[in-house]
N, C-alpha and C positions, 0 to 999 in steps of 0.2 A: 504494500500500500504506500502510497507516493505522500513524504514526510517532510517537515524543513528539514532535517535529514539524511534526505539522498535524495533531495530535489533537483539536483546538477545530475543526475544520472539518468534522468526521466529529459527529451529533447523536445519534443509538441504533444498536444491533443492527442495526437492518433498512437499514441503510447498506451491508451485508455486499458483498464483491464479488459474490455466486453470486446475488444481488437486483438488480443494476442494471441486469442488462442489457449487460453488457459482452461480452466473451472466452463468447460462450454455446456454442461449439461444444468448448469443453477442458470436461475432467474435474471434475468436482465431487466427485464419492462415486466409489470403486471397489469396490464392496460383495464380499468371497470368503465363499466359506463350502465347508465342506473336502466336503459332499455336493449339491453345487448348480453352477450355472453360475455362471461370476462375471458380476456388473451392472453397467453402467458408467454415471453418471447425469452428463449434462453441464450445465452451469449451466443453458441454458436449461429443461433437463426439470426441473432442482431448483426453478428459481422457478416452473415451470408448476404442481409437485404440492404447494410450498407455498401457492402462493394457493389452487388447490383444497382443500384440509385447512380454508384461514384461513375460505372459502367455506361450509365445512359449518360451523364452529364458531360461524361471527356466523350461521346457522341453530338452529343451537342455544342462540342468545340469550346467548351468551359474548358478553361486552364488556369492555371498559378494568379494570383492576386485579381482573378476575375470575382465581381462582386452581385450575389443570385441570393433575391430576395425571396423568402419562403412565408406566401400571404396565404397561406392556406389554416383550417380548422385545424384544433388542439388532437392530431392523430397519428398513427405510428407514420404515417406517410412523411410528414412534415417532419420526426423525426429522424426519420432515413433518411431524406433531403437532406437536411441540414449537415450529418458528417457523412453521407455522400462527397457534398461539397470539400468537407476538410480534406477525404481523401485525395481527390483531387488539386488539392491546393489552392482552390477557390476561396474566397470569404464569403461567407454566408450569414444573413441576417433576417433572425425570425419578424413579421410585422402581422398586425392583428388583420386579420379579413375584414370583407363587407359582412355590417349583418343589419338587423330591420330596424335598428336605434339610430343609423346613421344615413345619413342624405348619398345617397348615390354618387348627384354629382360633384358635392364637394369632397369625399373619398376618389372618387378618378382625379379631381383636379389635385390633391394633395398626393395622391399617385405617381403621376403626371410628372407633377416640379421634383419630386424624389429621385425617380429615373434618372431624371433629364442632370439634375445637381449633383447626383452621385458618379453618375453612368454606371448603371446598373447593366449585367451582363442580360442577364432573364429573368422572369419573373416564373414561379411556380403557385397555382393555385388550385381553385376547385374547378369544376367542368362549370359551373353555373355561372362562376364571376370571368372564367378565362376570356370569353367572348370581348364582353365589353371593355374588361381590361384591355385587352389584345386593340382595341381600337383605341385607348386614350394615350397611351405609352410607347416611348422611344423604344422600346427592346423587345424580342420574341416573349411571348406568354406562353407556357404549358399548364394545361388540365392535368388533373389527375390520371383520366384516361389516355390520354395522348405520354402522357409520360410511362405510364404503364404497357403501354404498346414497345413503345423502346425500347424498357428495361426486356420485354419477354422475347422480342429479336434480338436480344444480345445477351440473353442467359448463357449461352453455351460459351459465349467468349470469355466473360469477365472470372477472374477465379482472384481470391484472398491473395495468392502466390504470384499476381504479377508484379511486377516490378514497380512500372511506372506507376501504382494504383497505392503504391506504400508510402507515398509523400516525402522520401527520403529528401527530394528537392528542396522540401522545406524548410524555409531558415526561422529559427524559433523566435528569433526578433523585427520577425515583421507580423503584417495583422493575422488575427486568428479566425476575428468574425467581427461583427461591429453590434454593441446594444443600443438604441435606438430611443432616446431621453421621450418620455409621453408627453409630450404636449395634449392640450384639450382639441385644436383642432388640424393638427397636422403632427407627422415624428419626423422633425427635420435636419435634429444632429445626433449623426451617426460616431457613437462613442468608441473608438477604433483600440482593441486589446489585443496585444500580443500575445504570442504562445508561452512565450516565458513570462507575461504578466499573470494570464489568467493560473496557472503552475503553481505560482507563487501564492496564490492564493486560496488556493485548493490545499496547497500544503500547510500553510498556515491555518486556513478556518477548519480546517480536520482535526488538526490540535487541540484550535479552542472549546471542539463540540467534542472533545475524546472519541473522533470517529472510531469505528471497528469494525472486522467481519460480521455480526451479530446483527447490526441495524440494518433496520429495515426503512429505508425516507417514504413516505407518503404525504401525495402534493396534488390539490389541484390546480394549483397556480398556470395562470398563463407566462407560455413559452416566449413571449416578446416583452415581458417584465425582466428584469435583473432580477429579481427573491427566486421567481418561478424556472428565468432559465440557468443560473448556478447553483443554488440552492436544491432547486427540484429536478435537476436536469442533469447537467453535467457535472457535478461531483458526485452523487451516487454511480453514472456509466461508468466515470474515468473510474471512482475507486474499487467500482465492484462490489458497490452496495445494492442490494435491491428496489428498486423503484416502482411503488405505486402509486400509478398515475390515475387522472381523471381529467375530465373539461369541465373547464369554471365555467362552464354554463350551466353542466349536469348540478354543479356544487351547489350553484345561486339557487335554481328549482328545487332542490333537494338536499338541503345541509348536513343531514343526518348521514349522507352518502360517506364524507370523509369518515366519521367513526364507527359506521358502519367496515369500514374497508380496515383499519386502525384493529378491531376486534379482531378481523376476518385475517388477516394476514399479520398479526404482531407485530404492528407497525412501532417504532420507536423514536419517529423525528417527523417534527412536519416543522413547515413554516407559516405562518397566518400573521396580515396585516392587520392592525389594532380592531378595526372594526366589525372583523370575523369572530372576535369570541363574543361583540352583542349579538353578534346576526346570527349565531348558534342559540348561546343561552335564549334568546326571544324567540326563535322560529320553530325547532326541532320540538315535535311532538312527544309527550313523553310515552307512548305505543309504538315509538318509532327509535327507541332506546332497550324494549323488551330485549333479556339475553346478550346484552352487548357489553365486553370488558375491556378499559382501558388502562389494566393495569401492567400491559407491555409498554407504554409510553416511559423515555427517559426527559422528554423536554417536547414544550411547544414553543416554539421561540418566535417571539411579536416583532413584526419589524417592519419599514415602509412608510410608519406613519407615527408621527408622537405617541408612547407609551401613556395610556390611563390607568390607573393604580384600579378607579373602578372599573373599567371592565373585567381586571383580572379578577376580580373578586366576584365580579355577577358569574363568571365562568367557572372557578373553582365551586361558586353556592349550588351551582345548575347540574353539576358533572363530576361532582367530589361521589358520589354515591358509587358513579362506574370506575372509580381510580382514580380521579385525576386529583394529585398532590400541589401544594403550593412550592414545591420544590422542584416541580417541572415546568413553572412556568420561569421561562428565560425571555431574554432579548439581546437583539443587535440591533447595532446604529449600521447602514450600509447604505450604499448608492454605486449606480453604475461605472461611474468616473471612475473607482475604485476596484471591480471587477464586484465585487459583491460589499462584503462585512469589512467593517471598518473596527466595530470593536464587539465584543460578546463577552455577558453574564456568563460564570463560573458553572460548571455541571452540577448536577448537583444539591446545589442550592439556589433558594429562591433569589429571583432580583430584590437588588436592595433598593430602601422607600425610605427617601427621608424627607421632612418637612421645614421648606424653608419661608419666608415672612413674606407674603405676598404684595405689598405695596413696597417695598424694598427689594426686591426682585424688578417689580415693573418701572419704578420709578428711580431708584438709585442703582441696576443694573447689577445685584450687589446678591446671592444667594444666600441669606442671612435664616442662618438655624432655627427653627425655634419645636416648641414639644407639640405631640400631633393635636392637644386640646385649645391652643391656641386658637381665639378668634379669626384670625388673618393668615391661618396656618393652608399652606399650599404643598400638597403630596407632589414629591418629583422622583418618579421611576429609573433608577441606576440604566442607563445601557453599556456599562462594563468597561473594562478596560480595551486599550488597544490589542487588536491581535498582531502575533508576530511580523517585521517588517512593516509596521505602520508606524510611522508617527503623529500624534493628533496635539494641536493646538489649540488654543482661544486667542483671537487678534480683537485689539480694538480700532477703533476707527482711523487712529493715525499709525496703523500697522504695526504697532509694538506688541508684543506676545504678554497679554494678560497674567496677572498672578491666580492662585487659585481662588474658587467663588465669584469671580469677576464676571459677569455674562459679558459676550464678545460675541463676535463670527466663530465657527469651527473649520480650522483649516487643516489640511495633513499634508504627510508625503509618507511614499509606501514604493513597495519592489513589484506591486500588482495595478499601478495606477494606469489610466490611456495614456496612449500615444499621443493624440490631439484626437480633436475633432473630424473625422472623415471627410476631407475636400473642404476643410472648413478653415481655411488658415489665419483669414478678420476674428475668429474666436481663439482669446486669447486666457485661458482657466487658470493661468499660476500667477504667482507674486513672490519673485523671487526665489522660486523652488517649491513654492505651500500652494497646496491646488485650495482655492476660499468656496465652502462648501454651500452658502447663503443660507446655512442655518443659525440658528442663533441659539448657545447653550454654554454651561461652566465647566470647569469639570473641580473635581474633588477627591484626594488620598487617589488619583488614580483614575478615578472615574468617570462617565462620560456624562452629561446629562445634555438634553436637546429640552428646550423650551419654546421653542416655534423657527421663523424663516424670519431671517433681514428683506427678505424681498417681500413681494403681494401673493406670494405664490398659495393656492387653497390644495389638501391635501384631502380627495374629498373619497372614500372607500377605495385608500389606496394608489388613485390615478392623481395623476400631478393635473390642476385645472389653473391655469394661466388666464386672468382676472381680464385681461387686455380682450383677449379672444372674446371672451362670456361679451364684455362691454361692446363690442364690435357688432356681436352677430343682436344685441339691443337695439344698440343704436340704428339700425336698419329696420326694424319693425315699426310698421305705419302709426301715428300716433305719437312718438318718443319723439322727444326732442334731439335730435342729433349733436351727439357729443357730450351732453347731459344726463348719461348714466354713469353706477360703479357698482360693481360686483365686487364680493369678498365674504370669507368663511364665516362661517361661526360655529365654533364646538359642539355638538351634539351629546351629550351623556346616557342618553337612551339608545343612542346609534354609534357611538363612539365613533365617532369619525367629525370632522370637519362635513357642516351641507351649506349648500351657495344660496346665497341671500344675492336679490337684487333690488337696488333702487335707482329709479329712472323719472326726469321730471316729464311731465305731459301739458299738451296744452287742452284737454278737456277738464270739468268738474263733475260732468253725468257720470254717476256711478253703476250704471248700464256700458257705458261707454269706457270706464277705466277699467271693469270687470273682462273687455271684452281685450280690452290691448292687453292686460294682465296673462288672458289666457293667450295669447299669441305667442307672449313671450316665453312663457315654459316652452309651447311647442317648437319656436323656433332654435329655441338653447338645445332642446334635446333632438332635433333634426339635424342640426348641424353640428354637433358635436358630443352629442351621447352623455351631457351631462343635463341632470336632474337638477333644476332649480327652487329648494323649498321654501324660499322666501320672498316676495316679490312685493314691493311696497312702491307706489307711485304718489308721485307727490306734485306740487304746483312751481311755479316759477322760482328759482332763488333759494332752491330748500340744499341744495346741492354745496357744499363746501369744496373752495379750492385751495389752492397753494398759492403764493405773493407770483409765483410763476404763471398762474392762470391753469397749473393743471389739476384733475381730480383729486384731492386725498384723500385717498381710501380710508386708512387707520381714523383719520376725524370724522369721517360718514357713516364707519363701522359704528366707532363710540355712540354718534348721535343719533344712528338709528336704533341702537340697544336703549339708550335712554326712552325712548317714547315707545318701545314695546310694551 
């Protein structure tokens, strides 16, 4: 198993256990899905269907540093594609398909400028979106069927034993695949990791989670997130852990499904963004729980989204019956920039929760202790120390490296960080060597804590929602004053999650009439960019606070529209 260790012995990806040829009769993939049979894909079948994949692709005149975007559903296809391509030498990058939440044409148009920005080699998808895509983009598209055609006229040529299909070409310091930052209405910079970053990082976060033969990861996470695709993806193939998988579609319909699977297969590790353990505790039927043990779990580990002290406890109250300890629940602070985990909670034991003064936090920037019965007492969930190779800081505003307790930016530098930005050379992520991560947190004896974002950024059931986009696609809805709106989060403690609140001024007073822009604009927010707007308050001329600049400020409009809720 691949360690900081003898991590200089391990040279790319394609080093993977589920590639070598080892242990070919265990488990690779255990694919469920809550209307299907479950799959069980044992290494040997996973290196047989990846070289068939890598087989059509070098048919298709994919070669070394060619970049083949994989916009197909959460399926083993998609993962065969994907190190397909590794083998090949290709870079490959997962992105989320069309589905019925999202406007067709501004999915082709943000398509479209991808291709066209990246130079994408080809696009792989489903038979249903291939078409249309195939007409809006600079580059070949393949279906599923047309790609399957390929692979079955060239079965008899491709074999594990050829040469040119073992990526020896490969130089471990150039890209490996690129993760794909979520914006709300387009993924436009492609975060470009090497072989030797992403390694590094595998070996290190194994460490931290005392990976072993034994664990079994269980993940519904989507494949074009960072949590879903290292996390739930590629560290289990690479180390030769078992992976069961699922579609975070299947999850949303059916939440029960994850611990369902968890029981069914001894599952030992999963990952879940903060608002997953409300959206269990509140959804999951307790008939839907009958017979079911969680007491093979060693950790659930929260990450993606600021830690709530209550959710973990709404989840422990909900699911302490089937096993679940307070000592399993963990976290990490990660982001893609980084290939995944930046820092992680102790095995083991629970995250630590300490209480610091909550006007002295927000107002004096200042993490000030005090006991948890304190009036103004604010709960702040540990996310651990750095993992190996990383270093994490606190900067303040004139770039000097804060002392401890001091809220700041959190900046790093690590052996697993991107290259740059993919084609993106105007984006410029470091300062001096410290990539500034625009979250805002302290740390303490070591520790990391995140306390929100230096930018406007809303964090809303895990997807990154860019407050600009939301205001834009308003600003366009008949009725709204142009230019005169602002979007921005607010906490949710029922949902744990950040939901979008919008305020927009109008020039009507009929409340027929502001009923009816009101409803435009949820559907227009959620047609064009797949986010759920729970808040929507329109107002009259002048309600709207700006900055001596003349632009929107958010954070003042947040305040004043919490005041008058």
């Amino acid at each position: 198993m691949l360690t900081t260790r003898n991590v200089e012995s391990y040279r790319t990806l394609l080093d993977a256990a589920v590639l070598s040829g080892g242990d070919g009769g265990r488990d690779a993939i255990i694919y469920v899905a809550s209307d299907a049979e479950t799959q069980r894909i044992s290494h040997s079948e996973f290196e047989q269907s990846v070289m068939r994949y890598a087989g059509a692709l070098n048919a298709l005149g994919v070669g070394v540093r060619d970049l083949v975007v994989i916009a197909n559903t959460q399926s083993l296809e998609s993962i065969f594609a994907f190190w397909g391509a590794l083998v090949v030498g290709a870079i490959p990058s997962m992105f989320p398909t069309l589905t019925e939440k999202l406007d067709p044409e501004i999915y082709m148009r943000n398509m479209s400028e991808l291709v066209a920005l990246s130079g994408v080699r080809l696009v792989l998808t489903t038979d249903e979106l291939a078409p249309e895509l195939d007409s809006h983009v600079g580059c070949p598209v393949y279906g599923s069927s047309s790609l399957e055609l390929i692979i079955t006229s060239l079965e008899t040529f491709t074999s594990p034993e050829t040469p040119s299909f073992r990526g020896s070409y490969v130089n471990p310091d150039e890209i490996a695949f690129l993760q794909h930052s979520s914006g709300t209405t387009g993924l436009q910079k492609g975060v470009a990791l090497s072989h030797t970053a992403v390694l590094n990082q595998l070996a290190s976060y194994s460490e931290a989670i005392a990976l072993n033969d034994k664990d079994v990861i269980v993940s519904w996470l989507p494949l074009y997130h960072d949590m879903g695709l290292i996390a739930g993806f590629l560290l289990p193939l690479f180390q030769g852990v078992p992976l069961v998988l699922m579609s975070p579609f299947d999850w949303v319909r059916s939440p029960a499904l994850l611990l369902s699977a968890i029981s069914e297969f001894q599952g030992t590790l999963t990952w879940l963004p903060n608002f997953a353990y409300n959206h269990m505790a509140r959804r999951i039927r307790d008939r839907d729980l009958n017979g079911l043990s969680l007491s093979s779990m060693r950790m659930y580990i929260n990450c993606s989204e600021p830690v709530r002290k209550e959710s973990h406890d709404l989840f422990l109250e909900r699911f302490g019956m089937l096993g679940v300890r307070e000592d399993q629940l963990a976290v990490s602070y990660a982001m893609a920039e980084n290939t995944f985990a930046v820092t992680q909670t102790k095995t083991g034991r629970a995250a630590g929760v300490e209480y610091v003064h909550k006007k002295a936090l927000e107002e004096d920037r200042l993490a000030q202790p005090v006991e948890a019965d304190h009036p103004r007492a604010l709960p702040m969930v540990s996310c651990g120390p750095a993992i190996e190779g990383t270093a994490v800081r606190v900067m303040g505003e004139d770039g000097t490296i804060l002392v401890e307790r001091r809220v700041g930016e959190i900046v790093l530098r690590s052996d697993c960080m991107l290259s740059g930005y993919y084609k993106r050379p105007d984006l410029k992520p470091f300062q001096e060597g410290w990539y500034l991560t625009g979250d805002m947190g302290y740390m303490s004896e070591g520790q990391v804590y995140i306390i929100g974002r230096s930018k406007d950024l809303i964090i809303n059931a895990g997807k990154n929602v860019y407050p600009q986009d939301i205001e834009a696609i308003v600003n366009g809805v008949p009725g709204v004053h142009a230019g005169r709106a602002v979007a921005f989060g607010v906490y949710d403690e029922r949902e744990g999650t950040e939901l979008v609140a919008v305020v927009a001024e109008v020039d009507t007073e009929d409340s027929r009439e502001r009923k009816e822009i009101g409803k435009r604009i949820r559907q227009e927010v959620a047609r064009q960019s797949m986010v759920t707007v729970s808040y929507v308050k329109l107002v009259g001329d002048r309600w709207l606070i700006k900055t001596s600049s003349g632009k929107i400020a958010r954070a003042a409009n947040r305040d004043k529209w919490r005041s008058e809720q």
